[in-house]
C-alpha positions as CSV (number, residue, x, y, z in Angstrom):
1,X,97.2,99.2,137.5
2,X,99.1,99.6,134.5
3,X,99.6,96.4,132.1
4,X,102.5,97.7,129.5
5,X,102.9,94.4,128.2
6,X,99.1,94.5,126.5
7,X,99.6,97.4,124.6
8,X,100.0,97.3,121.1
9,X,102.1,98.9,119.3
10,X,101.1,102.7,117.4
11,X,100.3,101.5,113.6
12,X,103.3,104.0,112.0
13,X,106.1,101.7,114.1
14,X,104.1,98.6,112.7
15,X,104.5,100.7,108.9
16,X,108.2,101.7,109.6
17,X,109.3,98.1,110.9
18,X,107.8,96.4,107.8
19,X,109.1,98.6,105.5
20,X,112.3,98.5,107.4
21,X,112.7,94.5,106.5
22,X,111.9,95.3,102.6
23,X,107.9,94.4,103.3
24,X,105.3,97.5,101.9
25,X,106.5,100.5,102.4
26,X,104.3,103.3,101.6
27,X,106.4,106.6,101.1
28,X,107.0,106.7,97.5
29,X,103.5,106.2,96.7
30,X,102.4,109.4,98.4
31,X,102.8,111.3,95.3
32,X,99.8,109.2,93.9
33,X,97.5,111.1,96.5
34,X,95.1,113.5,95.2
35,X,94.9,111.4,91.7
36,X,91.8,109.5,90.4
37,X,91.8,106.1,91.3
38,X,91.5,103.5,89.3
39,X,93.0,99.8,88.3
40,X,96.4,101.9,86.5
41,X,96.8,103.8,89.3
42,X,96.2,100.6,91.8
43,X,99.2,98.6,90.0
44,X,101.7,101.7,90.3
45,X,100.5,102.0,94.1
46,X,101.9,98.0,94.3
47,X,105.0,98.8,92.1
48,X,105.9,101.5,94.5
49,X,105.6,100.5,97.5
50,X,106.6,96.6,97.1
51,X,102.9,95.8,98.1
52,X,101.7,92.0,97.7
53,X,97.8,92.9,97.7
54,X,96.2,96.2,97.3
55,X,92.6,96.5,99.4
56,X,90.8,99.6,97.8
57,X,88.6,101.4,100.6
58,X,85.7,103.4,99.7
59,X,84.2,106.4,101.4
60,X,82.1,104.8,104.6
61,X,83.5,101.6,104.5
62,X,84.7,99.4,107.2
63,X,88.0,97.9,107.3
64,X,90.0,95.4,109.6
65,X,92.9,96.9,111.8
66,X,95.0,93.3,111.5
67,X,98.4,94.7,110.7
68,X,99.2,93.1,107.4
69,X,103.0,93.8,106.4
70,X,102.5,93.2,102.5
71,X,99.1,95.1,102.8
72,X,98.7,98.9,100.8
73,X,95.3,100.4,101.3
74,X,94.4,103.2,99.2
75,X,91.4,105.2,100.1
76,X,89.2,107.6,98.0
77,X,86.0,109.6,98.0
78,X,83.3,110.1,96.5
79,X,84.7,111.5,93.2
80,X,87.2,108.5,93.4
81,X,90.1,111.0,94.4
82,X,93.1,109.4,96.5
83,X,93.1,110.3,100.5
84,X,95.3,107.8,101.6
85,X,97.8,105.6,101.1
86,X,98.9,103.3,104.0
87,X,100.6,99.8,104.3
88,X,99.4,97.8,106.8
């Protein structure tokens, strides 16, 4: 039996909806991957993508998958380089 109904939706429709209705939208702020990050680099991430709150996540670390709409999450390594850069 298939149950349709319970699936949720992929997380890129959740990021292209919200961005969609002027919530974050993380596109712009893709140029900022690769660079070291730090609290400058954190409030250009907001600027950019019309972010409310900015969750930083570090190499190993666990994160909720609670779709947040005015969510950015920036994730780095070890040598605090950029990886990622998602609303959500």
């Amino acid at each position: 039996m298939f149950l349709g109904g319970c699936l949720a939706p992929q997380s890129s429709d959740l990021r292209e909806r919200a961005a969609a209705a002027g919530h974050c939208d993380d596109r712009s702020a893709q140029t900022l991957l690769g660079r070291t990050a730090n609290a400058a680099l954190g409030a250009e991430v907001l600027r950019l993508s019309r972010a409310r709150h900015l969750e930083w996540i570090a190499p190993d670390m666990i994160a909720t998958t609670a779709f947040n709409p005015w969510r950015i999450r920036v994730s780095y390594d070890d040598t605090m380089a950029i990886l990622a850069i998602r609303c959500g």
